[in-house]
N, C-alpha and C positions, 0 to 999 in steps of 0.2 A: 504494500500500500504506500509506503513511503517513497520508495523506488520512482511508483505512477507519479504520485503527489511532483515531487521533484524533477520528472521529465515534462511536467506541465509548466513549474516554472522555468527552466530554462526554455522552452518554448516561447511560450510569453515572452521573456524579455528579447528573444532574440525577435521577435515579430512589432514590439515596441521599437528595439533600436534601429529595424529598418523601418518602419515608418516615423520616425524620429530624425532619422536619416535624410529620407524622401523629403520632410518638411523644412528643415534647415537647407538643404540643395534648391529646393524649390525656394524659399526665402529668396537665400543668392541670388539667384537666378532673374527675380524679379525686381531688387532693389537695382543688378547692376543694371538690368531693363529699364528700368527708370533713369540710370543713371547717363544711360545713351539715346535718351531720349522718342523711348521706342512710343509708339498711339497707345495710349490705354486699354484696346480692345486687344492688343498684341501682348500683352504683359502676362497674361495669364496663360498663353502659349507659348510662353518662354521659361517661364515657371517650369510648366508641365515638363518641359525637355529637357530640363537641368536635371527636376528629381527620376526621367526617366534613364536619361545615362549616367548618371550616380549607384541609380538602385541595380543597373544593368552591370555599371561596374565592379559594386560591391558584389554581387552575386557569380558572376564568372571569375574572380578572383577566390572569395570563397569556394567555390565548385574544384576551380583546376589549380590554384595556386600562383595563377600565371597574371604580375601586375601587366605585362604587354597585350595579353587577350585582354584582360577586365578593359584598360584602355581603349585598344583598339574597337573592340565592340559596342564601348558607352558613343566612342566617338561616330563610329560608321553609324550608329542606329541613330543618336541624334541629328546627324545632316542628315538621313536620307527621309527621314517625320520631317526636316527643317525645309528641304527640297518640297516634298508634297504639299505642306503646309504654303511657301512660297509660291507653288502654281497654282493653287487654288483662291488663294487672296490677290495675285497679281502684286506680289512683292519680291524684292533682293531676299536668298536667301539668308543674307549678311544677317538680317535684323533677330533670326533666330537663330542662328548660329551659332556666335558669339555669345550672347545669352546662356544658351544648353550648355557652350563646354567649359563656362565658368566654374562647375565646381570641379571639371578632370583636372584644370589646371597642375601640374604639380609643383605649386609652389613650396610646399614642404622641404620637396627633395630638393630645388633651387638654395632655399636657406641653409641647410644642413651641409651642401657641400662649401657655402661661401664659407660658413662659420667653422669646418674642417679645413679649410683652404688659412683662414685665417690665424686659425690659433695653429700653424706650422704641421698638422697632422693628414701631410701630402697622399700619404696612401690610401685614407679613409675618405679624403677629399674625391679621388679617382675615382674611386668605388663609385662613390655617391653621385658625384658628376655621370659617368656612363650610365648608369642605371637611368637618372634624371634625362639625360639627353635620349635612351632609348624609350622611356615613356613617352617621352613629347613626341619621339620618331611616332612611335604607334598613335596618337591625335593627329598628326597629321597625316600618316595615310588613312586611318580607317575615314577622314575628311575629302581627301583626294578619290578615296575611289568611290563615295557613295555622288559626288560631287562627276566625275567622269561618268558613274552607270547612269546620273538624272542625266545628262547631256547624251549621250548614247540612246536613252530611251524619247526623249522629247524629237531627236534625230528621225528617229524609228517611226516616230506617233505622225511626223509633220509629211514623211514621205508614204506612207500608207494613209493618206486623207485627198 
């Protein structure tokens, strides 16, 4: 009985702290929306695609262990919702874009290798640096190829009409 007891709650919490998750990413998301002065009607789609490639993040990183897939995949899924999104309202997909992958950013690992770099601890600095630099790698393809298949596809759509 205690055993169940106790598998419920780490349940629960694990089910709070992604949607705890989901709500602070979506926050981001929409303050920095504001902050680039996106329409007010766009703000709450921009929201939506932070906390969905965060939560997409956090889950594919949980699943396989792999921060490049969790990346990659938070990234490819939010531009290609930011692509659809964009041809359906007749906007730059910029305006959501940028938004959604405010919270992949890894600024974390940015800080951690200056502040290795800083205090003389060269090696830890490396580490940190490549890793940093290979997440950003994976944001910006998984950006590039949903960014090439919406071009590929609108291509596709405009010569079959």
């Amino acid at each position: 009985m205690t055993e169940a007891f106790s598998g419920a709650i780490s349940t629960n919490s694990v089910a709070i702290n992604i949607l705890l998750a989901a709500l602070w990413s979506a926050g981001a998301s929409a303050c920095f929306s504001v902050c680039l002065n996106a329409f007010h009607r766009d703000i709450l789609f921009c929201a939506l695609l932070g906390s969905i490639g965060w939560i997409l993040y956090l889950s594919i990183f949980g699943l396989t262990g792999s921060l490049f897939g969790g990346y990659f995949t938070g990234a490819f899924t939010v531009s290609i919702v930011a692509e659809i999104l964009a041809s359906y309202q007749k906007k730059p997909a910029t305006i959501f874009i940028l938004p959604g992958l405010l919270p992949l950013v890894p600024g974390g690992g940015m800080f951690n290798t200056m502040e290795a770099a800083l205090t003389g601890n060269l090696t830890k600095a490396g580490t940190l640096g490549y890793q940093t630099l290979g997440e950003a790698g994976a944001i910006a393809l998984g950006i590039a190829l949903a960014s090439s298949s919406a071009r590929i596809i609108r291509r596709i759509r405009i010569k079959t009409r």
